[in-house]
C-alpha positions as CSV (number, residue, x, y, z in Angstrom):
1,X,22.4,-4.4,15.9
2,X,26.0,-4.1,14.4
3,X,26.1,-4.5,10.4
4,X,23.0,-6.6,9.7
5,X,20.5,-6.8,6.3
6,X,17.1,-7.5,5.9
7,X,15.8,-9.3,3.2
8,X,12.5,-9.4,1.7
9,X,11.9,-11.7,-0.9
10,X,8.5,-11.9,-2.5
11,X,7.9,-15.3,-4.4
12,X,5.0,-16.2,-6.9
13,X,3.4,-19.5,-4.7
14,X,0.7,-18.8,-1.9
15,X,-0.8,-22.1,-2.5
16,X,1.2,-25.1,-2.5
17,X,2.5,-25.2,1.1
18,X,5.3,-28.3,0.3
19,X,6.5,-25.5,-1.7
20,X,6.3,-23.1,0.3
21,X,8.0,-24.7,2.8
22,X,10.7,-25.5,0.8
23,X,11.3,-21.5,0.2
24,X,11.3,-21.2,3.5
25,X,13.8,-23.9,4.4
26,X,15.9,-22.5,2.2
27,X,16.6,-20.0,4.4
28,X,16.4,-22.0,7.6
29,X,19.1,-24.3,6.2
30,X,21.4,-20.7,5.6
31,X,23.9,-20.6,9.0
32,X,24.0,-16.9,10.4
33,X,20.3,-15.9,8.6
34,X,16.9,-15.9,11.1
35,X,13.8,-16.0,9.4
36,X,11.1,-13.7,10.9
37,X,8.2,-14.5,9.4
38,X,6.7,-15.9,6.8
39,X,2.9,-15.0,4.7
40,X,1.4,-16.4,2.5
41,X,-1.8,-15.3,0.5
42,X,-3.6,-17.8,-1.5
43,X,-5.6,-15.3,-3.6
44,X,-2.5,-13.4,-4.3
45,X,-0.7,-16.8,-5.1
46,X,2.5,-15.1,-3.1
47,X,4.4,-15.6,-0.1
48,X,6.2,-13.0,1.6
49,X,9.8,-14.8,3.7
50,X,11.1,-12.1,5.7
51,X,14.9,-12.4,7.1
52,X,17.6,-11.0,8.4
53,X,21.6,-11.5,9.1
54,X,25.4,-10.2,7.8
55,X,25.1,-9.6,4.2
56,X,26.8,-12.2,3.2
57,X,24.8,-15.1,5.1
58,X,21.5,-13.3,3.8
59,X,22.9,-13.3,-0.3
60,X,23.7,-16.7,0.7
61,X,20.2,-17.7,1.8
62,X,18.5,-15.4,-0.6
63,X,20.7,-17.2,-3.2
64,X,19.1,-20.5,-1.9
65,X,15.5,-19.2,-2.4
66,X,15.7,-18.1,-6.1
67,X,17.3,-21.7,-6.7
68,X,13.8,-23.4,-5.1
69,X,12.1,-21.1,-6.9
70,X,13.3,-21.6,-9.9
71,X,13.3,-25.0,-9.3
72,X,9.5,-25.8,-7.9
73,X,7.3,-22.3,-9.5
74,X,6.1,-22.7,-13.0
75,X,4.9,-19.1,-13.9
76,X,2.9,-20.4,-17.2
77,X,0.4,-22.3,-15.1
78,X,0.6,-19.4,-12.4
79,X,-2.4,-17.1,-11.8
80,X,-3.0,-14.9,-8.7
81,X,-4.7,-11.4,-7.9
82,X,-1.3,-10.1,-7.5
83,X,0.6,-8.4,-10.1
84,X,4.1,-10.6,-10.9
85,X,7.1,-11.0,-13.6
86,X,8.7,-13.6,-11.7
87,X,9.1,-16.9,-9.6
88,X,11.1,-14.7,-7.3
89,X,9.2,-11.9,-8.0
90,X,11.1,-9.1,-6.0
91,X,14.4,-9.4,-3.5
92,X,14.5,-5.9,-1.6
93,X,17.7,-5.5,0.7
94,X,16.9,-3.2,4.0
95,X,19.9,-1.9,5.8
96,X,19.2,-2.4,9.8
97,X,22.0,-1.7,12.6
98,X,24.7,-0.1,11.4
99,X,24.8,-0.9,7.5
100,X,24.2,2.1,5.4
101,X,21.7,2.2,2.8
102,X,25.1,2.4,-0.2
103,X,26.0,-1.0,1.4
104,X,22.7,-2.3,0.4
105,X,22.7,-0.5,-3.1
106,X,26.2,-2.9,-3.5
107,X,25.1,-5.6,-2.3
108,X,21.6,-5.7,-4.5
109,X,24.2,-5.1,-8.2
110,X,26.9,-7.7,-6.9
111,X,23.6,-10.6,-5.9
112,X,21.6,-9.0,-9.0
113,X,25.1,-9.7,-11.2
114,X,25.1,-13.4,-9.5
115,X,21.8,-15.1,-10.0
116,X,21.6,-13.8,-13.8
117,X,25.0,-15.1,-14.6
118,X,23.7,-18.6,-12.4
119,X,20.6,-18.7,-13.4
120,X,20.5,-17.3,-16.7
121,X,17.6,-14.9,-15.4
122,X,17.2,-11.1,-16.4
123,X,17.8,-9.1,-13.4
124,X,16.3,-5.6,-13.2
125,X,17.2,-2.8,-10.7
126,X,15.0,-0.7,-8.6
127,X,14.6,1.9,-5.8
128,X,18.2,3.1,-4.6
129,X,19.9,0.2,-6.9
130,X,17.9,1.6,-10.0
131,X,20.2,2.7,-12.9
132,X,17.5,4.8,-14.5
133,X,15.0,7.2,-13.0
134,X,11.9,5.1,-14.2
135,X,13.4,2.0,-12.4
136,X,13.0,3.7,-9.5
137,X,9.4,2.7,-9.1
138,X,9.1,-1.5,-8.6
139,X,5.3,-1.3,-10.2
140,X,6.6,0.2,-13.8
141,X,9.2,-2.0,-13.9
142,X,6.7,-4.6,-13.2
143,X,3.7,-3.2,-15.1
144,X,4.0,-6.2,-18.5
145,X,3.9,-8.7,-15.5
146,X,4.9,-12.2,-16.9
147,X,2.5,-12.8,-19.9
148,X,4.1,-9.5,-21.7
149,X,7.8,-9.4,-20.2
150,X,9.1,-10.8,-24.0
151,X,7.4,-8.4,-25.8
152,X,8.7,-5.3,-23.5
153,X,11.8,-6.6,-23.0
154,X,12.3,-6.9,-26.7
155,X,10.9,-2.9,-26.9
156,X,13.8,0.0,-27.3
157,X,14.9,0.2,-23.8
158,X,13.6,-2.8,-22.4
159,X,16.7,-4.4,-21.5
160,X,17.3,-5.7,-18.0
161,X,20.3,-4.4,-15.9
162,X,22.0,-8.2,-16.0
163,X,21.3,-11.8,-17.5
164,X,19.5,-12.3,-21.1
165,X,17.1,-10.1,-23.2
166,X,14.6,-12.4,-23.1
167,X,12.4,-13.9,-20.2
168,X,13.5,-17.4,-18.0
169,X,11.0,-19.9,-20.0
170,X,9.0,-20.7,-16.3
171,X,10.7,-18.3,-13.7
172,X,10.4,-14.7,-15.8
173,X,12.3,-12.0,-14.4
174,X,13.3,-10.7,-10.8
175,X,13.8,-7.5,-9.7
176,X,16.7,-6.9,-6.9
177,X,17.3,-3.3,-5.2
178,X,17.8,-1.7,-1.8
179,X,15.4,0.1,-0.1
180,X,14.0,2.1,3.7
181,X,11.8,0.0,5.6
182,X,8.4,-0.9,3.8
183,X,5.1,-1.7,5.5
184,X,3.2,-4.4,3.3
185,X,-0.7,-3.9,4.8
186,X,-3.8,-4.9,3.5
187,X,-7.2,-3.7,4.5
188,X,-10.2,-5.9,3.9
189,X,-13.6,-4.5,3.1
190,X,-16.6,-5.8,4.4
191,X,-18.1,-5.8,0.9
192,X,-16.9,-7.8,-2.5
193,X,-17.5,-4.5,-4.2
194,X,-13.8,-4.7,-5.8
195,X,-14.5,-1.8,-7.9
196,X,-14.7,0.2,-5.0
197,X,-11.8,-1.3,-3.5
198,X,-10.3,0.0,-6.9
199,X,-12.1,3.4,-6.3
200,X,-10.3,3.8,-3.0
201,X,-6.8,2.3,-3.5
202,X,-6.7,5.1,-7.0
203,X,-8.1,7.7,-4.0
204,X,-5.4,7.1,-1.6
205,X,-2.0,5.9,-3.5
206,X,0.2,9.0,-4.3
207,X,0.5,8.6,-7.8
208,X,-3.2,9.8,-8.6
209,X,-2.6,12.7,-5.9
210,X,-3.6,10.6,-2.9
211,X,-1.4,9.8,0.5
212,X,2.2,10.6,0.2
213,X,4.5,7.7,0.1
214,X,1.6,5.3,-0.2
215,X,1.0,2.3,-3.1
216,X,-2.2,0.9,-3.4
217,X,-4.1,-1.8,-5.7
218,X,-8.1,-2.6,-5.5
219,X,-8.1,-6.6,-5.3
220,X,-11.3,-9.4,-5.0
221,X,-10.6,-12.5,-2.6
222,X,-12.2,-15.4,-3.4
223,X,-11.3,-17.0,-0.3
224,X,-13.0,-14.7,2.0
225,X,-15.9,-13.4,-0.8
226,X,-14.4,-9.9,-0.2
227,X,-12.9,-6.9,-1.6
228,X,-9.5,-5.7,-0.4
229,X,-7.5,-2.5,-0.8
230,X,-3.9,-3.5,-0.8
231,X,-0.8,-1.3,0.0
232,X,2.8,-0.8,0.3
233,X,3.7,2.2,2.9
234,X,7.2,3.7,1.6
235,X,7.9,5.7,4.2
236,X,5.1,5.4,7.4
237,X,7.1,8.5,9.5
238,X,5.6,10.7,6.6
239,X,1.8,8.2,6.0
240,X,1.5,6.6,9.0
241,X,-0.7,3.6,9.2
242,X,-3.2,5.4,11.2
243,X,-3.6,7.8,8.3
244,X,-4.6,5.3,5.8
245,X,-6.7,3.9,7.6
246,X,-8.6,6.5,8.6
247,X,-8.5,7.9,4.8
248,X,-10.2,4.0,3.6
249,X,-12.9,4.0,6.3
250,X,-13.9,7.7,5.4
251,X,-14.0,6.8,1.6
252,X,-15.9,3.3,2.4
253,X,-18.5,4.9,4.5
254,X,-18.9,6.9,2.1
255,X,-20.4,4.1,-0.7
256,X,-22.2,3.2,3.1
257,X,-19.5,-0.2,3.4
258,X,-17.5,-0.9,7.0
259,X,-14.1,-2.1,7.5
260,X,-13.6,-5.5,8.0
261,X,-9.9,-5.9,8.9
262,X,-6.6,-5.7,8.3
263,X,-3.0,-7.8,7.7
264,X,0.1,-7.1,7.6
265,X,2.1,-8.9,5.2
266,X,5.9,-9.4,6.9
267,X,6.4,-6.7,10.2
268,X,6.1,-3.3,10.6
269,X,8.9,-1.0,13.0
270,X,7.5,-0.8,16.3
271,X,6.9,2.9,15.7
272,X,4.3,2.3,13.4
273,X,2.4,0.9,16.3
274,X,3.4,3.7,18.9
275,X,2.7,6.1,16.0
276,X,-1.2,4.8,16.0
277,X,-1.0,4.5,20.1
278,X,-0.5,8.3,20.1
279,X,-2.7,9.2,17.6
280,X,-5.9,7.9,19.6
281,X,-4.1,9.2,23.2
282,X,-3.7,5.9,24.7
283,X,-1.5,6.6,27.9
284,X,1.8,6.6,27.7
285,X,2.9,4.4,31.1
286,X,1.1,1.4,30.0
287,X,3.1,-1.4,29.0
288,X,4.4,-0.9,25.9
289,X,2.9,-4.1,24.7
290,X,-0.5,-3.5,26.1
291,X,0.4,-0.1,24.1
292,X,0.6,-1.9,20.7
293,X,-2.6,-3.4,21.0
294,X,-5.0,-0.9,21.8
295,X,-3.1,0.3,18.3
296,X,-3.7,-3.2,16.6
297,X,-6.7,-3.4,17.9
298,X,-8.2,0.2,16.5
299,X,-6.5,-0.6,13.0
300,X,-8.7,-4.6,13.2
301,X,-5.4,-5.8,12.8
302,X,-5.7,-9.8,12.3
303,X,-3.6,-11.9,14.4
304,X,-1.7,-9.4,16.7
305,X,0.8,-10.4,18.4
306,X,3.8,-7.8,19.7
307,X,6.1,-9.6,17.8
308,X,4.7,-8.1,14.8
309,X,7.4,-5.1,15.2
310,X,10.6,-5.9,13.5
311,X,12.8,-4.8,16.4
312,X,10.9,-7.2,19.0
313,X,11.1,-10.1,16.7
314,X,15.3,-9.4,16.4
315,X,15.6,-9.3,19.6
316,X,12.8,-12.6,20.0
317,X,15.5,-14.1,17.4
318,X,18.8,-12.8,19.4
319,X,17.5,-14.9,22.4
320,X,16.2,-17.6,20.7
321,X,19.9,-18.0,18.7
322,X,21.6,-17.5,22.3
323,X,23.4,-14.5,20.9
Protein backbone atom coordinates (compact mmCIF):
# COMPACT_ATOMS: atom_id res chain seq x y z
CA UNK A 1 0.00 0.00 0.00
CA UNK A 2 3.19 2.18 -0.19
CA UNK A 3 3.19 5.39 2.10
CA UNK A 4 -0.57 6.11 2.52
CA UNK A 5 -2.74 7.85 5.59
CA UNK A 6 -6.01 7.44 6.77
CA UNK A 7 -8.04 10.01 7.97
CA UNK A 8 -10.90 10.08 10.14
CA UNK A 9 -12.63 13.10 10.70
CA UNK A 10 -15.58 13.29 12.97
CA UNK A 11 -17.87 16.49 12.34
CA UNK A 12 -20.82 17.86 14.51
CA UNK A 13 -23.91 17.53 11.61
CA UNK A 14 -25.88 14.14 11.36
CA UNK A 15 -28.83 15.96 10.21
CA UNK A 16 -28.77 18.34 7.48
CA UNK A 17 -27.68 16.15 4.52
CA UNK A 18 -26.90 19.50 1.98
CA UNK A 19 -24.44 19.72 4.64
CA UNK A 20 -23.37 16.86 4.85
CA UNK A 21 -22.78 16.46 1.54
CA UNK A 22 -20.88 19.35 1.30
CA UNK A 23 -18.26 17.69 3.93
CA UNK A 24 -18.12 15.07 1.91
CA UNK A 25 -17.42 16.71 -1.31
CA UNK A 26 -14.87 18.37 0.17
CA UNK A 27 -13.02 15.43 0.07
CA UNK A 28 -14.20 14.20 -3.23
CA UNK A 29 -13.18 17.41 -4.87
CA UNK A 30 -9.31 16.62 -3.17
CA UNK A 31 -7.14 14.85 -6.24
CA UNK A 32 -5.11 11.75 -4.89
CA UNK A 33 -7.71 11.27 -1.65
CA UNK A 34 -10.63 8.25 -1.92
CA UNK A 35 -13.38 8.51 0.35
CA UNK A 36 -14.43 5.15 1.90
CA UNK A 37 -17.36 5.78 3.57
CA UNK A 38 -19.33 7.94 4.99
CA UNK A 39 -22.01 7.77 8.48
CA UNK A 40 -24.08 9.69 9.67
CA UNK A 41 -26.21 9.48 12.94
CA UNK A 42 -29.05 11.83 13.41
CA UNK A 43 -29.34 11.28 17.18
CA UNK A 44 -25.72 11.81 17.58
CA UNK A 45 -26.00 14.87 15.28
CA UNK A 46 -22.35 13.54 13.73
CA UNK A 47 -21.04 12.28 10.65
CA UNK A 48 -18.19 10.08 10.43
CA UNK A 49 -16.04 10.72 6.51
CA UNK A 50 -13.53 8.15 6.37
CA UNK A 51 -10.49 8.54 3.74
CA UNK A 52 -7.45 7.77 2.71
CA UNK A 53 -4.28 8.79 0.32
CA UNK A 54 -0.46 10.37 0.48
CA UNK A 55 -0.28 12.65 3.42
CA UNK A 56 -0.25 15.41 1.73
CA UNK A 57 -3.43 14.96 -0.59
CA UNK A 58 -5.30 13.78 2.76
CA UNK A 59 -4.09 17.34 4.88
CA UNK A 60 -5.17 18.86 1.76
CA UNK A 61 -8.67 17.32 1.79
CA UNK A 62 -8.89 17.28 5.57
CA UNK A 63 -7.99 21.03 5.23
CA UNK A 64 -11.11 21.34 2.92
CA UNK A 65 -13.48 19.76 5.54
CA UNK A 66 -12.67 21.95 8.54
CA UNK A 67 -13.17 25.00 5.99
CA UNK A 68 -17.06 23.63 5.29
CA UNK A 69 -17.25 23.09 8.64
CA UNK A 70 -16.51 25.97 9.79
CA UNK A 71 -18.23 27.49 7.28
CA UNK A 72 -21.91 25.62 7.34
CA UNK A 73 -21.97 24.00 11.49
CA UNK A 74 -23.18 26.51 14.01
CA UNK A 75 -22.28 24.76 17.38
CA UNK A 76 -24.62 27.20 19.53
CA UNK A 77 -27.85 25.92 17.93
CA UNK A 78 -26.15 22.29 17.88
CA UNK A 79 -27.53 19.52 20.19
CA UNK A 80 -26.91 15.76 19.78
CA UNK A 81 -26.58 12.61 22.14
CA UNK A 82 -22.95 12.69 21.35
CA UNK A 83 -20.40 14.38 23.35
CA UNK A 84 -18.57 17.37 21.07
CA UNK A 85 -16.24 20.65 21.50
CA UNK A 86 -16.21 21.24 17.96
CA UNK A 87 -17.68 21.67 14.25
CA UNK A 88 -14.80 19.37 13.32
CA UNK A 89 -14.98 17.65 16.31
CA UNK A 90 -11.85 15.25 16.07
CA UNK A 91 -9.22 14.66 12.85
CA UNK A 92 -7.36 11.28 13.82
CA UNK A 93 -4.38 10.39 11.27
CA UNK A 94 -3.97 6.41 10.85
CA UNK A 95 -0.73 5.33 9.27
CA UNK A 96 -1.69 2.32 6.62
CA UNK A 97 1.08 0.85 4.07
CA UNK A 98 4.17 1.67 4.78
CA UNK A 99 3.96 5.13 6.88
CA UNK A 100 5.03 4.75 10.34
CA UNK A 101 2.99 5.80 13.17
CA UNK A 102 6.02 9.09 13.94
CA UNK A 103 4.91 10.13 10.33
CA UNK A 104 1.51 10.56 11.50
CA UNK A 105 2.44 12.07 14.95
CA UNK A 106 4.24 14.95 12.34
CA UNK A 107 1.81 15.26 10.24
CA UNK A 108 -1.13 15.71 12.99
CA UNK A 109 1.36 18.99 14.81
CA UNK A 110 2.34 20.48 11.30
CA UNK A 111 -2.08 20.25 10.03
CA UNK A 112 -2.86 20.94 13.92
CA UNK A 113 -0.24 24.19 13.52
CA UNK A 114 -2.18 25.04 10.13
CA UNK A 115 -5.91 25.25 10.57
CA UNK A 116 -5.27 27.31 14.05
CA UNK A 117 -3.08 29.79 12.37
CA UNK A 118 -6.09 29.69 9.22
CA UNK A 119 -8.73 29.45 11.03
CA UNK A 120 -8.03 31.12 14.21
CA UNK A 121 -9.30 27.75 16.03
CA UNK A 122 -7.60 26.23 19.16
CA UNK A 123 -6.13 23.02 18.27
CA UNK A 124 -5.57 20.40 20.96
CA UNK A 125 -3.36 17.19 20.73
CA UNK A 126 -4.15 13.74 21.56
CA UNK A 127 -3.09 9.98 21.47
CA UNK A 128 0.49 9.65 20.07
CA UNK A 129 0.52 13.60 19.09
CA UNK A 130 -0.46 14.46 22.78
CA UNK A 131 2.12 16.74 24.48
CA UNK A 132 0.94 15.92 27.92
CA UNK A 133 0.04 12.53 29.46
CA UNK A 134 -3.68 13.57 30.12
CA UNK A 135 -4.06 14.50 26.44
CA UNK A 136 -3.59 11.19 25.72
CA UNK A 137 -7.15 10.25 26.20
CA UNK A 138 -9.60 12.20 23.42
CA UNK A 139 -12.71 11.91 26.07
CA UNK A 140 -10.71 14.23 28.91
CA UNK A 141 -9.69 16.46 26.46
CA UNK A 142 -13.19 16.63 25.40
CA UNK A 143 -15.02 16.13 28.80
CA UNK A 144 -16.28 20.50 28.94
CA UNK A 145 -17.78 19.66 25.43
CA UNK A 146 -18.69 23.03 23.73
CA UNK A 147 -21.00 24.78 26.33
CA UNK A 148 -17.96 24.86 28.99
CA UNK A 149 -14.73 24.89 26.57
CA UNK A 150 -14.31 28.98 27.65
CA UNK A 151 -14.49 28.45 31.06
CA UNK A 152 -11.74 25.34 31.00
CA UNK A 153 -9.78 26.76 28.58
CA UNK A 154 -9.51 29.89 30.72
CA UNK A 155 -8.59 27.31 33.84
CA UNK A 156 -4.57 26.90 34.80
CA UNK A 157 -3.56 24.53 32.19
CA UNK A 158 -6.28 24.80 29.92
CA UNK A 159 -4.54 26.06 27.04
CA UNK A 160 -4.69 24.37 23.69
CA UNK A 161 -1.46 23.08 21.96
CA UNK A 162 -2.00 25.89 18.88
CA UNK A 163 -4.48 28.81 17.86
CA UNK A 164 -6.25 31.21 20.65
CA UNK A 165 -7.10 30.75 24.43
CA UNK A 166 -10.45 31.10 23.85
CA UNK A 167 -13.14 29.06 21.83
CA UNK A 168 -14.04 29.73 17.80
CA UNK A 169 -17.51 31.79 18.50
CA UNK A 170 -19.58 28.78 16.31
CA UNK A 171 -16.91 26.09 15.45
CA UNK A 172 -15.30 25.51 19.28
CA UNK A 173 -12.30 23.57 19.29
CA UNK A 174 -10.80 20.47 17.33
CA UNK A 175 -8.70 17.96 18.45
CA UNK A 176 -6.00 16.59 15.81
CA UNK A 177 -3.64 13.47 16.74
CA UNK A 178 -2.38 10.19 15.30
CA UNK A 179 -3.47 7.05 16.23
CA UNK A 180 -3.69 2.57 15.60
CA UNK A 181 -6.68 1.58 13.87
CA UNK A 182 -10.04 2.29 15.81
CA UNK A 183 -13.28 0.33 15.52
CA UNK A 184 -16.27 2.87 15.98
CA UNK A 185 -19.33 0.17 16.88
CA UNK A 186 -22.53 0.64 18.33
CA UNK A 187 -24.81 -1.95 19.75
CA UNK A 188 -28.52 -1.21 20.01
CA UNK A 189 -30.58 -2.60 22.74
CA UNK A 190 -33.83 -3.88 22.23
CA UNK A 191 -35.07 -1.79 25.16
CA UNK A 192 -35.08 2.31 25.69
CA UNK A 193 -33.88 1.56 29.18
CA UNK A 194 -30.87 4.08 28.57
CA UNK A 195 -29.89 3.75 32.11
CA UNK A 196 -29.01 0.36 31.54
CA UNK A 197 -27.39 1.12 28.40
CA UNK A 198 -25.38 3.45 30.87
CA UNK A 199 -25.07 0.45 33.36
CA UNK A 200 -23.44 -1.61 30.78
CA UNK A 201 -21.21 0.75 28.73
CA UNK A 202 -19.58 1.84 32.82
CA UNK A 203 -19.52 -2.34 33.07
CA UNK A 204 -17.49 -2.90 29.90
CA UNK A 205 -15.23 0.35 29.15
CA UNK A 206 -11.68 -0.05 30.72
CA UNK A 207 -11.63 2.88 32.69
CA UNK A 208 -14.17 1.56 35.46
CA UNK A 209 -12.20 -1.90 35.28
CA UNK A 210 -14.11 -3.34 32.34
CA UNK A 211 -12.70 -4.65 28.72
CA UNK A 212 -9.23 -3.62 27.97
CA UNK A 213 -8.81 -1.14 25.32
CA UNK A 214 -12.46 -0.57 25.08
CA UNK A 215 -14.57 3.14 25.44
CA UNK A 216 -17.98 3.10 25.97
CA UNK A 217 -20.96 5.65 26.51
CA UNK A 218 -24.83 4.62 27.44
CA UNK A 219 -26.97 6.76 24.84
CA UNK A 220 -31.16 6.97 24.09
CA UNK A 221 -32.15 7.25 20.27
CA UNK A 222 -35.09 8.95 19.54
CA UNK A 223 -35.19 7.84 16.17
CA UNK A 224 -35.37 4.23 16.80
CA UNK A 225 -37.16 4.62 20.58
CA UNK A 226 -34.11 2.64 21.78
CA UNK A 227 -31.25 2.45 24.09
CA UNK A 228 -27.71 2.05 22.70
CA UNK A 229 -24.33 1.24 24.14
CA UNK A 230 -21.82 3.05 22.08
CA UNK A 231 -17.98 2.26 21.72
CA UNK A 232 -14.72 2.98 20.47
CA UNK A 233 -12.40 -0.38 20.22
CA UNK A 234 -8.61 0.87 20.68
CA UNK A 235 -6.98 -1.98 19.95
CA UNK A 236 -9.59 -5.12 18.74
CA UNK A 237 -6.25 -7.73 18.51
CA UNK A 238 -6.32 -7.33 22.40
CA UNK A 239 -10.84 -6.75 22.78
CA UNK A 240 -12.04 -8.21 19.85
CA UNK A 241 -15.50 -7.37 18.70
CA UNK A 242 -16.69 -10.78 19.54
CA UNK A 243 -15.74 -10.13 23.14
CA UNK A 244 -17.87 -7.15 23.66
CA UNK A 245 -20.39 -8.38 22.36
CA UNK A 246 -20.69 -11.31 24.16
CA UNK A 247 -19.87 -9.21 27.43
CA UNK A 248 -23.27 -6.62 26.45
CA UNK A 249 -25.63 -9.59 25.74
CA UNK A 250 -24.49 -11.33 29.09
CA UNK A 251 -25.04 -8.03 31.11
CA UNK A 252 -28.48 -7.29 29.04
CA UNK A 253 -29.89 -10.63 29.74
CA UNK A 254 -29.21 -10.11 32.76
CA UNK A 255 -31.93 -7.00 33.41
CA UNK A 256 -33.91 -9.90 31.02
CA UNK A 257 -33.40 -7.29 27.62
CA UNK A 258 -32.06 -8.91 24.03
CA UNK A 259 -29.84 -7.46 21.56
CA UNK A 260 -31.23 -5.72 18.90
CA UNK A 261 -28.26 -4.93 16.58
CA UNK A 262 -25.33 -3.38 15.75
CA UNK A 263 -23.40 -0.60 13.41
CA UNK A 264 -20.37 0.19 12.68
CA UNK A 265 -19.56 3.66 12.27
CA UNK A 266 -16.60 3.94 9.32
CA UNK A 267 -14.80 0.11 8.72
CA UNK A 268 -13.25 -2.22 10.66
CA UNK A 269 -9.75 -4.35 9.47
CA UNK A 270 -10.81 -7.44 7.91
CA UNK A 271 -9.36 -9.30 10.97
CA UNK A 272 -11.93 -8.11 13.17
CA UNK A 273 -14.26 -10.11 11.08
CA UNK A 274 -12.02 -13.35 10.71
CA UNK A 275 -11.30 -12.79 14.44
CA UNK A 276 -15.31 -13.35 15.22
CA UNK A 277 -15.34 -16.18 12.25
CA UNK A 278 -12.91 -18.17 14.44
CA UNK A 279 -14.35 -17.61 17.52
CA UNK A 280 -17.77 -19.38 16.62
CA UNK A 281 -15.52 -22.21 14.40
CA UNK A 282 -16.99 -21.30 11.13
CA UNK A 283 -14.78 -23.34 8.58
CA UNK A 284 -11.93 -22.13 7.33
CA UNK A 285 -12.21 -22.98 3.31
CA UNK A 286 -15.26 -21.10 2.85
CA UNK A 287 -15.05 -18.09 0.88
CA UNK A 288 -13.63 -15.62 2.71
CA UNK A 289 -16.56 -13.35 2.12
CA UNK A 290 -19.16 -15.92 2.93
CA UNK A 291 -16.61 -16.02 6.06
CA UNK A 292 -17.36 -12.45 7.13
CA UNK A 293 -20.89 -12.89 7.20
CA UNK A 294 -21.56 -15.76 9.24
CA UNK A 295 -19.37 -13.13 11.58
CA UNK A 296 -21.64 -10.11 10.74
CA UNK A 297 -24.29 -11.93 10.91
CA UNK A 298 -23.73 -13.55 14.72
CA UNK A 299 -22.62 -9.82 15.91
CA UNK A 300 -26.58 -8.50 14.04
CA UNK A 301 -24.36 -6.35 12.25
CA UNK A 302 -26.76 -3.87 10.17
CA UNK A 303 -26.05 -3.46 6.55
CA UNK A 304 -23.18 -6.01 5.92
CA UNK A 305 -21.63 -5.84 3.13
CA UNK A 306 -17.69 -7.29 2.74
CA UNK A 307 -16.65 -4.03 1.91
CA UNK A 308 -17.06 -3.08 5.47
CA UNK A 309 -13.19 -4.23 5.99
CA UNK A 310 -10.83 -1.35 5.34
CA UNK A 311 -8.43 -3.45 3.30
CA UNK A 312 -11.30 -4.68 0.79
CA UNK A 313 -12.65 -1.24 0.35
CA UNK A 314 -8.70 0.04 -0.60
CA UNK A 315 -8.45 -2.31 -2.85
CA UNK A 316 -12.54 -1.73 -4.11
CA UNK A 317 -11.00 1.98 -4.37
CA UNK A 318 -7.51 0.91 -6.15
CA UNK A 319 -9.73 -0.58 -9.03
CA UNK A 320 -12.24 1.84 -9.10
CA UNK A 321 -9.32 4.71 -9.47
CA UNK A 322 -7.59 2.41 -12.21
CA UNK A 323 -4.50 2.35 -10.12
Amino acid sequence: MSRLVECVPNVSEGRRRDVIDTLAAAVTASPGVALLDRTSDPDHNRSVLTFAGEPEAVTTAIEAVVAAAIEHIDLRSHTGQHPRMGAVDVVPFVPLGDTTMAECVALACAFGARIAERFELPVYLYAEAATRPERRLLSDIRRPQFEGLAEAMAAPGGEPDFGPRRPHPSAGATVVGARPFLIAWNIELASADVALAKRIAKAIRERDGGLPRVQALGLYLEESGHAQVSMNLLDFRITPLWRVWDAVAELAAGAGVELLDSELIGLAPLAAFTQTADHIAIEDDLPLEARMARAASYLRLRDFVPTMALELRLAAAGQASGS
